[in-house]
C-alpha positions as CSV (number, residue, x, y, z in Angstrom):
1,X,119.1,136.9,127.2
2,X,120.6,133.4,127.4
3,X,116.9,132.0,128.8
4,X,115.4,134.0,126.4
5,X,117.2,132.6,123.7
6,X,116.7,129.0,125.1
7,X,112.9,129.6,124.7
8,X,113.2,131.0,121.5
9,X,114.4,127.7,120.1
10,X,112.1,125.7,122.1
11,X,108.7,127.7,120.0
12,X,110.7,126.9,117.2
13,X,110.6,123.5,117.6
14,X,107.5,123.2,118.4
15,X,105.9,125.1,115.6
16,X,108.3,123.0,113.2
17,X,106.8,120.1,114.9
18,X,103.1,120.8,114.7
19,X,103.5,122.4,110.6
20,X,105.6,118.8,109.8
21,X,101.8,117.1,111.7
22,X,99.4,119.7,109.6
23,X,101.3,118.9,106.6
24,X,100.7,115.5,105.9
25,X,100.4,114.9,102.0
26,X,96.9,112.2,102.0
27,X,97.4,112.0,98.0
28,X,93.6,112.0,97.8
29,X,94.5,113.4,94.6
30,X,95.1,110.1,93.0
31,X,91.9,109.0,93.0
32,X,89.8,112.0,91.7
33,X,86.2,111.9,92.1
34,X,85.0,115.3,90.2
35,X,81.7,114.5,88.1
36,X,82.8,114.4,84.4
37,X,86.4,113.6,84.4
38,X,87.4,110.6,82.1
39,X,90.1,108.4,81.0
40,X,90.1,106.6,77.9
41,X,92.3,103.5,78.1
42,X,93.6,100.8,74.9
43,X,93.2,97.0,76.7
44,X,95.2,94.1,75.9
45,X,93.6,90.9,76.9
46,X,95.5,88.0,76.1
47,X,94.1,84.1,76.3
48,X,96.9,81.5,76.6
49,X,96.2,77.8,76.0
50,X,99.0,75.2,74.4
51,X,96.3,72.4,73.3
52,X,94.7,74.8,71.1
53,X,95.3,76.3,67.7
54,X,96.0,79.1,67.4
55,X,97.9,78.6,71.8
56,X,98.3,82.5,72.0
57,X,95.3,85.0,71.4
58,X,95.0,88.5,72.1
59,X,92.1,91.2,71.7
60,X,92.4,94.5,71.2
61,X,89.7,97.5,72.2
62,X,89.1,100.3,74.1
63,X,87.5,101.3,76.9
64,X,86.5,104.7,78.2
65,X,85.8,105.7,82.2
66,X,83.1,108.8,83.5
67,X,82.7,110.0,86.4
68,X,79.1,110.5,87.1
69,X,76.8,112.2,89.9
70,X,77.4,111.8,93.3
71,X,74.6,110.0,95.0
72,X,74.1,109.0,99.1
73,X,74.4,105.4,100.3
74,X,73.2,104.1,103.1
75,X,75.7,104.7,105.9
76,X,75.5,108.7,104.6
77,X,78.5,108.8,103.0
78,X,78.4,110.1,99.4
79,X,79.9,108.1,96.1
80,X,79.8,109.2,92.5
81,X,78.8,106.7,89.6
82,X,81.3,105.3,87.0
83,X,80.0,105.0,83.1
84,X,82.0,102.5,81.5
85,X,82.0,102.3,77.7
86,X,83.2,100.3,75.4
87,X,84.4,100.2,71.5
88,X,86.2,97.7,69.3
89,X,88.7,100.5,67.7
90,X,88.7,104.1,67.8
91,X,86.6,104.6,64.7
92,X,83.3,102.9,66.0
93,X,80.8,104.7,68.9
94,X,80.9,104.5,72.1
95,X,78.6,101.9,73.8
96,X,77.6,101.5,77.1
97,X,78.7,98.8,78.9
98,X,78.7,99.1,82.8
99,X,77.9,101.5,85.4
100,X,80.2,101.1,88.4
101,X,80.3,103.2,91.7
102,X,83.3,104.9,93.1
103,X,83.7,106.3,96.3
104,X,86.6,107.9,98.1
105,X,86.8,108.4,102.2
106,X,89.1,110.1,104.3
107,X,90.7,106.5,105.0
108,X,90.2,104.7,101.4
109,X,89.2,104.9,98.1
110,X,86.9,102.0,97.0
111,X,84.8,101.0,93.7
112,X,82.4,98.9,93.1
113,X,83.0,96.6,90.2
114,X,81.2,93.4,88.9
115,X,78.9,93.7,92.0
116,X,82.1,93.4,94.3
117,X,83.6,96.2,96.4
118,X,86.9,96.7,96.1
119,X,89.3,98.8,98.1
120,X,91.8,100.3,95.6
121,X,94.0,102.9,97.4
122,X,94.4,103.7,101.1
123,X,95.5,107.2,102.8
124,X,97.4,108.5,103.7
125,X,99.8,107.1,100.9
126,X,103.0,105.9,102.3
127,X,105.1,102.7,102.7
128,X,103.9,102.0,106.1
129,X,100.2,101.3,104.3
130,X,99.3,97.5,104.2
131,X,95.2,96.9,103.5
132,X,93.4,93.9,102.0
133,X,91.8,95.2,98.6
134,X,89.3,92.4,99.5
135,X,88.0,92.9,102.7
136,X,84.9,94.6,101.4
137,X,83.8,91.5,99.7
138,X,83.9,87.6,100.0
139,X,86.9,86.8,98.4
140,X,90.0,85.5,99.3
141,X,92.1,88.3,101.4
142,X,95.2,90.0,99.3
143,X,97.4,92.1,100.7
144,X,98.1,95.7,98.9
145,X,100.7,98.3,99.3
146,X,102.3,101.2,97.9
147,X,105.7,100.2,96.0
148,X,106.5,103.5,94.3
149,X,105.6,106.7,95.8
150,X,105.7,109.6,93.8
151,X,107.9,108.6,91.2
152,X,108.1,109.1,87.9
153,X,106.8,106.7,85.6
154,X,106.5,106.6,81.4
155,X,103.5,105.2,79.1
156,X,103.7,105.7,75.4
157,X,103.4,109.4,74.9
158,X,103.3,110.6,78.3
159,X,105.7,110.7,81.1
160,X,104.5,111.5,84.1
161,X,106.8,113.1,86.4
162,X,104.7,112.3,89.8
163,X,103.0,108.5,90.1
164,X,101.9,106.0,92.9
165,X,102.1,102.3,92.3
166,X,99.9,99.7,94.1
167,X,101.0,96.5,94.5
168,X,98.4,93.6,94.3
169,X,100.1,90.3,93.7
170,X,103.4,89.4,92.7
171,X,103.9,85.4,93.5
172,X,106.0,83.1,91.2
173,X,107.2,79.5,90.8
174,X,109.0,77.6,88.5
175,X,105.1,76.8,87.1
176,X,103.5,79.8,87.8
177,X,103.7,83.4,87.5
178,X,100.7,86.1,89.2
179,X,101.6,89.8,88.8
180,X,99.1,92.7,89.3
181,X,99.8,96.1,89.9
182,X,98.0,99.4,89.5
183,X,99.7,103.1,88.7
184,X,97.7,106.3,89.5
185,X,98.6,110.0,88.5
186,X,97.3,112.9,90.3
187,X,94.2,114.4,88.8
188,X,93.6,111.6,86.1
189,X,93.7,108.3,87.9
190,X,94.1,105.2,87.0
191,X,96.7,105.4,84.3
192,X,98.0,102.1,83.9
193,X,97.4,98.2,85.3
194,X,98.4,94.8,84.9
195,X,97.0,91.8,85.4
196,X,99.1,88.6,84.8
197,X,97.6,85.0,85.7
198,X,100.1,82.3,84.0
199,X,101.0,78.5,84.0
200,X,104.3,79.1,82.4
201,X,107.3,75.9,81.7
202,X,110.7,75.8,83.1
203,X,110.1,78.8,85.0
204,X,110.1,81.4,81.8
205,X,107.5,83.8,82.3
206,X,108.0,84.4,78.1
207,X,107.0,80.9,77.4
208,X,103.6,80.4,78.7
209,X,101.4,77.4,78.9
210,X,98.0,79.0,79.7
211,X,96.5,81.7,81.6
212,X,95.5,85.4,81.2
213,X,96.7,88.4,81.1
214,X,94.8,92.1,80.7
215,X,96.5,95.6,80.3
216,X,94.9,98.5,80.8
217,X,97.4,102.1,79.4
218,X,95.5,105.0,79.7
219,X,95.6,107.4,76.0
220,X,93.4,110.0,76.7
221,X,91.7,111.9,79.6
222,X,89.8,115.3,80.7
223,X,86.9,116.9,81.5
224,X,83.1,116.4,79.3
């Protein structure tokens, strides 16, 4: 009975073991690919110059994501187009703007935008995962991660209880201030990003010289 008992718990273990190795969440889910989802996002872009008049501007508008058909590159592996439209305010039409690709692998999620590939999420998602989001095109090499992981995190009129945050750049000086970060929710995608590029003075990121910044705050998103 005793050795009987001592091989009991040995099974045990190794079925624990091999279910804890089967089980690894990949979060593919963050980056949905299914033809006809869509996310409609308001954007903030915001010019900053101090020799000009007026030294702050900012535009408002709106722009709206599709996923198209999936198509086959040229290595095999399959991708799905991304409609991008675009509209001043929510009264006017839609209007074409771009068609981007997206595709999503077992090892990354990537998207073509502007002509450049970029490498937007990497699986499995966990804080052990470091990747340049450049290394897919000829840019300068930057270093992502994963910040938050499966937190909860609040837009207006939505809180989501489940979100992933990717880290792009976050470098600042007494002059200078670059932030970017994205946040993804399971089944919808991108839900939210910021883009901050900034000469600022006396190391006060709230009084800027000049520079850019774009915000992107998902409203709306579903299924055509």
């Amino acid at each position: 009975m005793k050795y009987f008992s001592i091989l009991l718990v040995i099974i045990t273990l190794s079925s624990c073991k091999k279910n804890t190795n089967d089980g690894i969440i990949y979060g593919y889910e963050y980056f949905p690919i299914t033809e006809g989802n869509y996310v409609v996002y308001d954007v903030l872009d915001v010019f900053h110059d101090e020799v000009l008049i007026p030294a702050h501007d900012s535009t408002r508008y709106q722009v709206k994501e599709v996923i198209g058909e999936t198509e086959v590159d040229g290595h095999g592996e399959e991708y799905q187009k991304l409609r991008r439209y675009h509209r001043a305010n929510d009264t006017l039409t839609w209007t074409l703007q771009d068609v981007w690709t997206i595709k999503r692998t077992s090892r990354n999620a990537e998207m073509l935008e502007e002509n450049q590939r970029v490498v937007k999420m990497a699986f499995a998602i966990s804080y052990d995962q470091f990747w340049d989001c450049n290394a897919l095109n000829p840019f300068d090499k930057e270093e992502c991660y994963y910040s938050r992981i499966y937190q909860p995190f609040s837009i207006p009129a939505y809180d989501f209880d489940s979100t992933v945050t990717v880290e792009r750049q976050d470098f600042s000086t007494y002059i200078e201030y670059i932030r970017s970060f994205d946040v993804y929710a399971p089944r919808i995608g991108l839900i939210h990003s910021t883009r901050k590029d900034i000469r600022i003075n006396n190391g006060d990121t709230l009084d800027v010289a000049y520079g850019t910044e774009l915000f992107y705050t998902a409203i709306e998103w579903g299924q055509e």
